[in-house]
C-alpha positions in Angstrom: 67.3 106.0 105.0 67.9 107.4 101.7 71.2 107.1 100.1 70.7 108.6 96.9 72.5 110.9 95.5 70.5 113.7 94.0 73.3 116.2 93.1 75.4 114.0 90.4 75.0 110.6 89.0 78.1 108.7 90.3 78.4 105.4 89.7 81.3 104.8 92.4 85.2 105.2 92.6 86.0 105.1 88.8 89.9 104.4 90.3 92.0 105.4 93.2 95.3 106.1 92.1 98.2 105.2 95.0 102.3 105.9 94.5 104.5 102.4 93.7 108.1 102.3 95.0 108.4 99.6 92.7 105.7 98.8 89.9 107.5 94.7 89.6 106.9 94.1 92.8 103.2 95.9 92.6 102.1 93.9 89.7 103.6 90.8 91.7 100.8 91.6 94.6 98.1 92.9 93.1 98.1 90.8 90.4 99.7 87.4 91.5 98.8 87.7 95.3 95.3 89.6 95.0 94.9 87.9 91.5 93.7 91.5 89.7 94.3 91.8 86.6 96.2 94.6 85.0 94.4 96.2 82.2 96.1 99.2 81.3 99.4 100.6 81.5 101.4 104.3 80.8 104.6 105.6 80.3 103.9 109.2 81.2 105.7 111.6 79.3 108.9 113.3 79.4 110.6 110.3 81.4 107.7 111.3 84.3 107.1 107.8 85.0 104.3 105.3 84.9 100.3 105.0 85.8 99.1 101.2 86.0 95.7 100.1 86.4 94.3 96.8 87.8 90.9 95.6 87.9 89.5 95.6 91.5 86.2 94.0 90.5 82.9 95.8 89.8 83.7 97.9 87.2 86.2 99.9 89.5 89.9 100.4 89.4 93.1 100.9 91.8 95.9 102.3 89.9 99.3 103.0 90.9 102.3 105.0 89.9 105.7 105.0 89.7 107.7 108.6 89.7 111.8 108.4 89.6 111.9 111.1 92.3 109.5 109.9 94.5 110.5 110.2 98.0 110.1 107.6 100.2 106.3 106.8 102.5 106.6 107.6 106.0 104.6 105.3 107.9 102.1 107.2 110.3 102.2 110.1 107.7 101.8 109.2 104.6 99.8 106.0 105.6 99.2 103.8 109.0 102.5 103.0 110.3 100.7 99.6 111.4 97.2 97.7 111.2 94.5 98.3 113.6 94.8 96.5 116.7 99.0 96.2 116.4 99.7 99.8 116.6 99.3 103.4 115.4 95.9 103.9 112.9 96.6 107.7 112.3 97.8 109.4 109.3 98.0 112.7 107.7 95.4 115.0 106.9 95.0 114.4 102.9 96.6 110.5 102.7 95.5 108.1 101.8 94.6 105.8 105.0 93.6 102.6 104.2 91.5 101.0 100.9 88.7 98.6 101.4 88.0 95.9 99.4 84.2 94.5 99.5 84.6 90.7 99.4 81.1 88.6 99.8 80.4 87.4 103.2 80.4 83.7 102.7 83.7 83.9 101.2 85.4 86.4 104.1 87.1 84.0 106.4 87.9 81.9 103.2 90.0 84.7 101.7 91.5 85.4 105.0 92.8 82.0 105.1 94.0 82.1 101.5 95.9 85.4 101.8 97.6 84.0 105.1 98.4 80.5 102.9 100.3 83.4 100.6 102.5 84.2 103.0 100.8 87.7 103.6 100.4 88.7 107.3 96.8 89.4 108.2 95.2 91.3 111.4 92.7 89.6 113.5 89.1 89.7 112.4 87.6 93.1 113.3 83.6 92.7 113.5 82.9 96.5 113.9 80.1 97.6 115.5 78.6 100.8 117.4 80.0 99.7 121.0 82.2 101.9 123.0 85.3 100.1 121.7 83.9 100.2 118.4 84.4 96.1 117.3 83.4 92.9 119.3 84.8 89.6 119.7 81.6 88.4 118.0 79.2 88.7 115.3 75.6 90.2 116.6 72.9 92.1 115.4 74.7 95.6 115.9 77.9 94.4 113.5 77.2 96.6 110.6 80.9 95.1 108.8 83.3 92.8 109.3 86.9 93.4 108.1 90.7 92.6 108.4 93.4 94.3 107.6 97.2 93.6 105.3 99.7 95.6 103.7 101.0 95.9 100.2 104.9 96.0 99.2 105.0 99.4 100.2 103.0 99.9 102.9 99.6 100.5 102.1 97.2 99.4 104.3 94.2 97.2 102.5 91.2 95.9 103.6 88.9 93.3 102.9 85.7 94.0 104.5 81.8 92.8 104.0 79.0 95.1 104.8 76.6 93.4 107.5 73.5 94.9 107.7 71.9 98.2 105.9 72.3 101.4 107.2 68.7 103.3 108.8 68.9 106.9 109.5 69.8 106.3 113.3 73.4 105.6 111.9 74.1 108.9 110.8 74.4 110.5 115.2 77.3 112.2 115.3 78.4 115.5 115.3 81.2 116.4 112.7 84.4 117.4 114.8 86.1 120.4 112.8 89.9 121.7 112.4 89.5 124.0 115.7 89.0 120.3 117.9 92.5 118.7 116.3 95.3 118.5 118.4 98.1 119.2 116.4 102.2 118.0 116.9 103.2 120.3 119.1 100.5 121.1 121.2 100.7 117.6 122.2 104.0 118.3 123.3 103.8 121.5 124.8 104.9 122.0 128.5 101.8 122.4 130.8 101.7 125.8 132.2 
């Protein structure tokens, strides 16, 4: 399968930037309990706030920031009001639904245990594969990535995942669903006629 991109030389996510509720206690887990380091920081101006950046390995970034007027996340809108497997996955159309993290495979279940010896809750293991549920119990040929799931301070739902196998052409099967096939808030709740 060809994966290259001919359009635009990109050399991945330069940095994904994420709203803080409270950059202390962001620095505090990223930093201290993901052990990134932070490498640049801004006051924005006119008393806008702040825009933090931590290294998240390979050259690419996840920043954060901080408004004063910030309303608060609303969990199954704004992000995942839970991890997959506990709950609901949706989110809005436009958030930002979860960030994965590539960790090597030998070290995977290693840095599961650590996070949990943090204090940080983790979801089960998810090896995801093409089955109808879409993960097994088990690792097999068909597992193209195995992941689990946690939660910053605020919510955000963060991955650490490991890519199995490479892709072939007969992973790319499905046909896009478009805006006319969503099922929006209140048609779910309309009264059948």
């Amino acid at each position: 399968m060809s994966s290259r991109n001919t359009e635009f030389e990109l050399g991945g996510i330069n940095h994904l930037a994420l709203v803080s509720s409270d950059m202390r206690a962001t620095i505090d887990f990223y930093s201290g309990v993901l052990g990134m380091p932070l490498v640049k920081t801004l006051e924005l101006p006119g008393g806008m706030g702040q825009h933090f950046f931590f290294d998240c390995g390979g050259g690419n970034q996840i920043a954060f920031f901080w408004f004063p007027t910030a309303p608060d996340g609303m969990p199954g809108v704004s992000a995942p009001a839970s991890m997959p497997g506990a709950g609901e996955l949706t989110s809005a159309v436009g958030s930002m639904n979860h960030v994965a993290f590539h960790v090597p495979v030998e070290k995977f279940d290693e840095y599961r245990e650590k996070l949990r010896s943090k204090g940080v809750a983790v979801s089960p293991v998810l090896n995801h594969d093409d089955s109808p549920a879409g993960v097994s119990r088990d690792v097999h040929e068909g597992t193209f990535v195995r992941s689990f799931y946690f939660q910053d301070p605020d919510g955000a739902l963060l991955e650490f995942a490991c890519w199995m196998r490479e892709f072939t052409d007969a992973d790319v099967s499905h046909e896009p669903r478009t805006a006319a096939d969503r099922v929006l808030p209140e048609e779910r709740h309309a009264p059948i006629a």
